[in-house]
VEXDREN-2710 file (C-alpha; in Angstrom, 1 decimal):
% VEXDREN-2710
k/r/px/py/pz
1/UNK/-14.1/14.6/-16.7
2/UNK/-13.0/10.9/-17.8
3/UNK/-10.6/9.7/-15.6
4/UNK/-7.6/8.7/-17.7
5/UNK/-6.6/4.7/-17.9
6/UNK/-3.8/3.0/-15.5
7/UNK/-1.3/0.9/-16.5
8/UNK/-0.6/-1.9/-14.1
9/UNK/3.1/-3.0/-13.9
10/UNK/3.5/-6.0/-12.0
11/UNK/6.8/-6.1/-10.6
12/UNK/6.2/-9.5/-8.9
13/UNK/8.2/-10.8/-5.8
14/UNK/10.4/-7.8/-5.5
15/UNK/13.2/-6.4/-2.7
16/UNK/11.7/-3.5/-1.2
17/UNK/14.6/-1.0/-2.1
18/UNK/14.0/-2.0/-6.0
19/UNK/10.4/-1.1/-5.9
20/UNK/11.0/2.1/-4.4
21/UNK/13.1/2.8/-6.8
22/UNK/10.6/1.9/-9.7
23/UNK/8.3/3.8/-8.1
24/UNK/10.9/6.9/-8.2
25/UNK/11.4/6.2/-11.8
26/UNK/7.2/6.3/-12.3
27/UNK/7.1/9.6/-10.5
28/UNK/9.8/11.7/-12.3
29/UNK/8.6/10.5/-15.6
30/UNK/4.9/11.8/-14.7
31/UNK/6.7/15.0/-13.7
32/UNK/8.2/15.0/-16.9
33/UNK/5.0/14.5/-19.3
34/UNK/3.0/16.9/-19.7
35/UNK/-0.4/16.4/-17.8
36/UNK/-2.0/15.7/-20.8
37/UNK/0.2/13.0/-21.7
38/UNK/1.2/11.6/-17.7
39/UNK/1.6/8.3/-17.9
40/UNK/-0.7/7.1/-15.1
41/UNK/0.2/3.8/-13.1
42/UNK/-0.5/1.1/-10.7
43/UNK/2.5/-0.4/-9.6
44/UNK/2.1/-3.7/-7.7
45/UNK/4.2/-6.1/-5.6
46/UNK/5.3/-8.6/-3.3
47/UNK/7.7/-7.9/-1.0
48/UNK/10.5/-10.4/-1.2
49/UNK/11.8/-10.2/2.2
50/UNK/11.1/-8.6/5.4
51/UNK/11.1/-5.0/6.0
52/UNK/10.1/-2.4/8.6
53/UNK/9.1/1.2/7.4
54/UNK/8.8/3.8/9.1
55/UNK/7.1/7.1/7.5
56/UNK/6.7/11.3/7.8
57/UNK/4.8/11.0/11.1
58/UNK/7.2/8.5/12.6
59/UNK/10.1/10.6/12.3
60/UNK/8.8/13.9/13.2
61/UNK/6.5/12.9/16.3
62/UNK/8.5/9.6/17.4
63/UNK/11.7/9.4/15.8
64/UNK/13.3/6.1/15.8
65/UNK/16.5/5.8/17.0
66/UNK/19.5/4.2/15.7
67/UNK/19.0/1.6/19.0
68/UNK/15.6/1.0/18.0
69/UNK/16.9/0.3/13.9
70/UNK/19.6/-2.0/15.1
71/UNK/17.2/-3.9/17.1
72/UNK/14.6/-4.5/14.3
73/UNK/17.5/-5.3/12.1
74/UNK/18.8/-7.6/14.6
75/UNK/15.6/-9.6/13.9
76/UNK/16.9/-10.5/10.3
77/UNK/14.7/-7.6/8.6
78/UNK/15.2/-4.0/6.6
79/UNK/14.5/-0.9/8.0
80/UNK/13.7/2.2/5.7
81/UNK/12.7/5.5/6.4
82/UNK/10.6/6.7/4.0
83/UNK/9.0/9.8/2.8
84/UNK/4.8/8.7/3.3
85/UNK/2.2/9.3/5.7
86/UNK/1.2/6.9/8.9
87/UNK/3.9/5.5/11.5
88/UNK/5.8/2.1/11.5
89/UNK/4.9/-0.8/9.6
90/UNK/6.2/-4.1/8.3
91/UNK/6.1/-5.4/4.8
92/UNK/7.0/-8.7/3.8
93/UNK/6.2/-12.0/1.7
94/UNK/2.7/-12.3/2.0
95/UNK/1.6/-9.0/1.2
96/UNK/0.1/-7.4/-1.8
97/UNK/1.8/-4.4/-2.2
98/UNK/0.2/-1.3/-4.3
99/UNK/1.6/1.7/-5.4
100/UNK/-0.3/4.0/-7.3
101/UNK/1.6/6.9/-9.2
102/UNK/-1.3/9.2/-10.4
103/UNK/-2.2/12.6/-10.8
104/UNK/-5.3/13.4/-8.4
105/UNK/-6.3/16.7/-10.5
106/UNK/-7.2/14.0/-13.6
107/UNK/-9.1/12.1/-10.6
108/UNK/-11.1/14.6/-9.5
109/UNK/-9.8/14.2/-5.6
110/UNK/-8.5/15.9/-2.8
111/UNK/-5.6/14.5/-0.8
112/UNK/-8.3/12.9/1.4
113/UNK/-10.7/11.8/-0.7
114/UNK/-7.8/10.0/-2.5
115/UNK/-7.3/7.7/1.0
116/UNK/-10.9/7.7/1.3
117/UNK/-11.1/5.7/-2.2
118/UNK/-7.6/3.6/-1.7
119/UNK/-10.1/2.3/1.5
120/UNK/-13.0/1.7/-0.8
121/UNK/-10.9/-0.1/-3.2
122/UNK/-9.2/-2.6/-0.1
123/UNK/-12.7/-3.0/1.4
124/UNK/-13.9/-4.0/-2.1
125/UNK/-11.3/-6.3/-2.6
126/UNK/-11.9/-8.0/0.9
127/UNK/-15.5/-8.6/0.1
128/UNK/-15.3/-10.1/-3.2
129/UNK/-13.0/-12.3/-1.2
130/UNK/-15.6/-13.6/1.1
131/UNK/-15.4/-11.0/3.6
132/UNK/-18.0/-8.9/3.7
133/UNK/-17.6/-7.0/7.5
134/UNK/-14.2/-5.5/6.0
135/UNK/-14.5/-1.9/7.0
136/UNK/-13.0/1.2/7.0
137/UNK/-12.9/3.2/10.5
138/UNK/-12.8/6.8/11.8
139/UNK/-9.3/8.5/12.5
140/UNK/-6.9/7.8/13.2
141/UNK/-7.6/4.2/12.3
142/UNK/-6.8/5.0/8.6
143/UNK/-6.5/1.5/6.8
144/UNK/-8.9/-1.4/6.2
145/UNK/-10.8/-3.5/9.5
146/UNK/-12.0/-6.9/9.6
147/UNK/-13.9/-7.2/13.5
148/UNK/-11.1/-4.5/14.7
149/UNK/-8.4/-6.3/13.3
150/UNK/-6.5/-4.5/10.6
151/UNK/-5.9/-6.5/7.5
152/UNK/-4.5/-3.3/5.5
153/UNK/-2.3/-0.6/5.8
154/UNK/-2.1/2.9/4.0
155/UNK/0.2/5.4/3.9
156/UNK/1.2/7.6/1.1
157/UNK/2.7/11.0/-0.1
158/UNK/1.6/13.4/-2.9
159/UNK/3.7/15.7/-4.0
160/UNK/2.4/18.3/-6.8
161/UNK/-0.2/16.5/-6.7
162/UNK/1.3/13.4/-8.1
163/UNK/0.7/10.1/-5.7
164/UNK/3.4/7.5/-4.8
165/UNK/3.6/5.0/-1.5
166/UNK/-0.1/3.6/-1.2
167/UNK/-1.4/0.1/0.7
168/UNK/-0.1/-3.3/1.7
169/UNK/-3.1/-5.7/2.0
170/UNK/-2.4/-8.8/4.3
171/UNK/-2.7/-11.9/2.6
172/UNK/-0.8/-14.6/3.8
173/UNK/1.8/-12.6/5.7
174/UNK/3.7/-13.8/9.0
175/UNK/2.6/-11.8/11.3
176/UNK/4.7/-12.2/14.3
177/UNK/6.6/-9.5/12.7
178/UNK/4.1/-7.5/13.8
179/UNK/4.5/-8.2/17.4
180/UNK/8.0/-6.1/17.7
181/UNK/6.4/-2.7/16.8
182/UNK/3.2/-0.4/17.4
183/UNK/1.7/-0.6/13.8
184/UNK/1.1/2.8/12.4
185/UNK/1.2/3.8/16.0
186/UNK/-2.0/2.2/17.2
187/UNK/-1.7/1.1/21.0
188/UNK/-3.7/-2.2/21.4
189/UNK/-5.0/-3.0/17.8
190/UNK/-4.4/-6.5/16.4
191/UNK/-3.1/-7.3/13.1
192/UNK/-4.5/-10.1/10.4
193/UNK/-5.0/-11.5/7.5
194/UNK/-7.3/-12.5/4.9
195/UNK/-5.4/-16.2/5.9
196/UNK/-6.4/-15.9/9.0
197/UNK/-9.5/-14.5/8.6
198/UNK/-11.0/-16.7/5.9
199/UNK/-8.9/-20.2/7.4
200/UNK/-7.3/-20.9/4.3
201/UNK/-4.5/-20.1/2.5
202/UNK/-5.1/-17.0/0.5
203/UNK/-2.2/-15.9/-1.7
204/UNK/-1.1/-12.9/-3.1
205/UNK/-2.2/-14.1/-6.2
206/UNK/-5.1/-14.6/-5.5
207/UNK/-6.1/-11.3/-4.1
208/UNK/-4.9/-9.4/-7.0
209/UNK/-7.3/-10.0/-8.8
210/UNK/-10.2/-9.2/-7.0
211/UNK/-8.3/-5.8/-5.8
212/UNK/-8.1/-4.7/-9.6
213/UNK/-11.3/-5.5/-10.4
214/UNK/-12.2/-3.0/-7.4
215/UNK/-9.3/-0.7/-8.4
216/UNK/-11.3/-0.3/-11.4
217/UNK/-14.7/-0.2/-10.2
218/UNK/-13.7/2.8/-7.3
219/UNK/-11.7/5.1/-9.6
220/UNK/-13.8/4.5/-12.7
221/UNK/-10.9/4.1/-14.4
222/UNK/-10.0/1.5/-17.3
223/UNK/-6.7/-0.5/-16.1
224/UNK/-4.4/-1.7/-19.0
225/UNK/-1.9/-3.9/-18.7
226/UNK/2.0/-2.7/-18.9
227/UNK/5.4/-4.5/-18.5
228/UNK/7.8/-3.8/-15.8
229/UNK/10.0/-2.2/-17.9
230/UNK/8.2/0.5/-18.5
231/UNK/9.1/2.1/-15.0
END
């Protein structure tokens, strides 16, 4: 089976509330379709501003508490509870946000196999970047690993077997935000960027590119390009 093309919808520098809700939008109109006719998509993004998330395992096993929001908002940043995998997490300028919305039955994957290929795709993208020890590790270190540092972060939910949430790749992000949380739970691992890693500036622009290209190459898939209005 041909996996069906992905419209990419660019939503630019965007606040993290209104790409949620574009991503809503994707979701209940794929819901909508019929599978036949789902409209399949790849929403990405840069955060405008800073924002701490935390997802499904964060709330069940270590749910934060209203001290703990108000003292991350006290730091001038968001906080959002959100319905994904993984534990807390910052996004913010810097980072290359992707949200795929796609139905995994026209993919051919399991639930895990999907993360498995989001990986693929960031490690791809990392070394046709000039980085070519990015890696991704064992669980519970789900994401994307440059030396033991991680330089992305998954997390997503799939409901009826539609996907939504996905990865925020490190590009040029500040990341002292990461020093006032555990990221996605992980006692003692480091945090970078492809900045940082590579000693130059690297920007979200930049990186896109090269993460399409292995977007494409992973799901063997044919991206087309949509406008944000579509969502």
């Amino acid at each position: 089976m041909r996996p069906p093309p992905v419209r990419v919808l660019r939503l630019g520098r965007a606040a993290y509330l209104d790409s949620l809700a574009a991503q809503g939008r994707c979701v209940r109109r794929h819901r909508e379709a019929s599978a036949s006719e789902a409209p399949h998509r790849l929403l990405l993004w840069e955060p405008s501003g800073p924002v701490f998330t935390v997802g499904l395992r964060g709330l069940d096993a270590r749910r934060a508490s209203a001290e703990e929001e108000r003292r991350l908002r006290a730091l001038g940043a968001g906080f959002e509870r959100v319905p994904r995998g993984g534990l807390a997490t910052f996004h913010g300028p810097g980072q290359l946000v992707a949200y795929p919305v796609l139905d995994l039955r026209r993919f051919g994957l399991p639930v895990r196999g999907y993360v498995a290929a989001l990986e693929s795709v960031a490690v791809a993208a990392c070394r046709r970047l000039g980085l070519p020890q990015a890696a991704a590790l064992p669980p519970p270190c789900t994401g994307v690993w440059l030396r033991g540092r991680k330089v992305c972060a998954i997390g997503i939910h799939c409901g009826r077997h539609i996907t939504s949430h996905g990865l925020a790749l490190n590009c040029c992000t500040d990341l002292t935000w990461f020093d006032h949380i555990v990221p996605c739970g992980l006692e003692g691992k480091e945090v970078t960027s492809l900045s940082r890693e590579l000693q130059r500036h690297v920007s979200v622009e930049e990186a896109t590119e090269p993460f399409l290209a292995a977007f494409q190459e992973v799901f063997k898939c044919t991206l087309m390009e949509g406008s944000p209005t579509e969502n």
